[in-house]
C-alpha positions as CSV (number, residue, x, y, z in Angstrom):
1,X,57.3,11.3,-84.6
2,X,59.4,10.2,-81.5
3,X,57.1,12.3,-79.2
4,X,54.0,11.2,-81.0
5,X,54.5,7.5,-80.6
6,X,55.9,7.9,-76.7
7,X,52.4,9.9,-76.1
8,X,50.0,7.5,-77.7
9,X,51.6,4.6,-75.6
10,X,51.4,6.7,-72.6
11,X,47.8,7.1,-73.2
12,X,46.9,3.5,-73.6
13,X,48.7,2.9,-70.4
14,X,46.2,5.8,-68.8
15,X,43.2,3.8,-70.9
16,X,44.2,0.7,-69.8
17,X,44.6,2.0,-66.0
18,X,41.2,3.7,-66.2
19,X,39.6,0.1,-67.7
20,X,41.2,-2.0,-64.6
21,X,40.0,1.2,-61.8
22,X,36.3,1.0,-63.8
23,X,36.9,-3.2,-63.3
24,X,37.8,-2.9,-60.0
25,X,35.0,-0.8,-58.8
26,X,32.4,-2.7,-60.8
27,X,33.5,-5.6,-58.7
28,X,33.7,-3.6,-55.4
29,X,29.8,-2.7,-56.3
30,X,28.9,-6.1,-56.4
31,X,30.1,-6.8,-53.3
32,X,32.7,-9.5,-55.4
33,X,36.2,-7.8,-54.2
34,X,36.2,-5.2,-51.4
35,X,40.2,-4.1,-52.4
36,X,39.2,-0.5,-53.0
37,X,38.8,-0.1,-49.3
38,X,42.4,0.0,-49.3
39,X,42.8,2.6,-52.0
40,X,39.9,4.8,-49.9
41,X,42.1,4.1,-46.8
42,X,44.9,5.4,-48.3
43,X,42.7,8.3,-49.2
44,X,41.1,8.7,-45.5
45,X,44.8,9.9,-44.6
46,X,44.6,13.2,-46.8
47,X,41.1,13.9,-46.8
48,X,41.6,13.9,-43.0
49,X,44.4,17.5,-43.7
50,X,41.7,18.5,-46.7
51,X,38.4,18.1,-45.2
52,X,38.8,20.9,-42.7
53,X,39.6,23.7,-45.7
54,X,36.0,22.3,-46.9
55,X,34.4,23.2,-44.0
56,X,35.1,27.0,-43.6
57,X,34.1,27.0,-47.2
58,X,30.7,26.3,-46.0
59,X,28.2,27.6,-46.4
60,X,28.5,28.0,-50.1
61,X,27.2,31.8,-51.3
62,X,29.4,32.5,-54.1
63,X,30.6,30.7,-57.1
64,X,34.1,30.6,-56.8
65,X,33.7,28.9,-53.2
66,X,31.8,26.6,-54.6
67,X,33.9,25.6,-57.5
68,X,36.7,25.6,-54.8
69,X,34.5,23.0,-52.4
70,X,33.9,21.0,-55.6
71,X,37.5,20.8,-56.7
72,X,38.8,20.0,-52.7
73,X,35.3,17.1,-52.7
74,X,37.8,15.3,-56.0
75,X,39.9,14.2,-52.8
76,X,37.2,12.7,-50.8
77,X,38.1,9.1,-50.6
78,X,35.4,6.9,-53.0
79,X,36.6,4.7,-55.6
80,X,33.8,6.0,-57.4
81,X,35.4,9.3,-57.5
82,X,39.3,7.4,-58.1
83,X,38.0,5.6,-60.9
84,X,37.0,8.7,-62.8
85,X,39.4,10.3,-62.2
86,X,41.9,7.7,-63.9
87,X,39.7,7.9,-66.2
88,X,39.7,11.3,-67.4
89,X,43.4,11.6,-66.9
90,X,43.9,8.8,-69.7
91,X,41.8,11.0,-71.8
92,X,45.1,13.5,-72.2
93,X,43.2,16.4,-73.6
94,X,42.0,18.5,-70.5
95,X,39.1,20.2,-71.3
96,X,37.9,16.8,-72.2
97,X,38.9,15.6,-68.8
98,X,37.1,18.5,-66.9
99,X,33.9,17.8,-69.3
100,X,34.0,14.0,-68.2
101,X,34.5,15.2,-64.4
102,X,31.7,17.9,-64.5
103,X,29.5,15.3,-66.3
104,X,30.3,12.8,-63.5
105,X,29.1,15.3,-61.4
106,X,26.1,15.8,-62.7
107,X,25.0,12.0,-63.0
108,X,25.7,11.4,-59.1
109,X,23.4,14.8,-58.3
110,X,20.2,12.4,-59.4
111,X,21.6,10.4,-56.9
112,X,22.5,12.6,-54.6
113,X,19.4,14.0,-54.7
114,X,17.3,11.0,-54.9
115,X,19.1,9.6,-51.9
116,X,18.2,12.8,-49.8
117,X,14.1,12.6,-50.6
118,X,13.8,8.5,-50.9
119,X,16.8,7.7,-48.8
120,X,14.4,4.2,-47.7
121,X,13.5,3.0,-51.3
122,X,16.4,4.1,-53.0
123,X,18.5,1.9,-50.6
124,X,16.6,-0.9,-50.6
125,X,16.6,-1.1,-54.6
126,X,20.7,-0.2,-54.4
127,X,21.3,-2.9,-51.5
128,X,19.7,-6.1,-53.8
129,X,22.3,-7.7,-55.2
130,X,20.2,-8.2,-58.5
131,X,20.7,-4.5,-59.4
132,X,24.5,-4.8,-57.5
133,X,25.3,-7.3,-59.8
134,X,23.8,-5.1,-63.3
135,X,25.6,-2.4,-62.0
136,X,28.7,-4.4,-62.0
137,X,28.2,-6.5,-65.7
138,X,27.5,-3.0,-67.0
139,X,30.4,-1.4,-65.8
140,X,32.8,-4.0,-66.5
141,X,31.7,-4.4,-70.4
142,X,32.4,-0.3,-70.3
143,X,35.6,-0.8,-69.4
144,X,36.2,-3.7,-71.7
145,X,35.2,-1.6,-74.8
């Protein structure tokens, strides 16, 4: 019962971690607070000793090299990527963490994608501060609830 109640307080510490990161990059998309560039500094430093193991993974022919580049790409310094991760650690149950990641994932490919074959438009629509701003509200009342 001990162990029970020290978990579930653990995890609402990891919720309410995940709600501020979610908060703080909501407000980092709408160009409101710029602090995550800190956190992706911070980041920069390892990425710098990781990002060269990526490479000679590259090019990608075989699945376990790619799930290896995927799983090195988790350090790359975004506060997109920090967020979720926070996020899916307060989840405590693991294969619902890796779901979460690999569902992450595959929302940014549209983007990803999109960004590659409309790069022009895309940007344009991303840069107005309308959608910035939508983007942010929408995020913020996620991490609220």
């Amino acid at each position: 019962s001990v162990l029970n109640h020290a978990l579930d307080s653990f995890a609402l510490v990891l919720r309410i971690l995940a709600a501020v990161m979610l908060i703080l990059m909501a407000l980092y998309i709408a160009n409101w607070w710029k602090g995550l560039l800190r956190i992706e500094a911070l980041g920069r430093v390892l990425w710098r000793r990781i990002e060269p193991i990526g490479r000679r993974l590259m090019p990608v022919v075989k699945v376990p090299q790619a799930f290896a580049l995927g799983s090195l790409w988790g350090w790359m310094p975004c506060g997109l990527i920090y967020s979720m991760l926070a996020w899916s650690l307060a989840v405590a149950e693991p294969l619902r963490a890796a779901a979460m990641m690999g569902a992450f994932g595959l929302g940014t490919l549209p983007a990803i994608l999109a960004t590659g074959v409309a790069a022009r438009r895309v940007s344009i629509w991303i840069r107005s501060p309308a959608t910035r701003t939508l983007a942010a509200l929408l995020i913020i009342t996620f991490a609220v609830w």
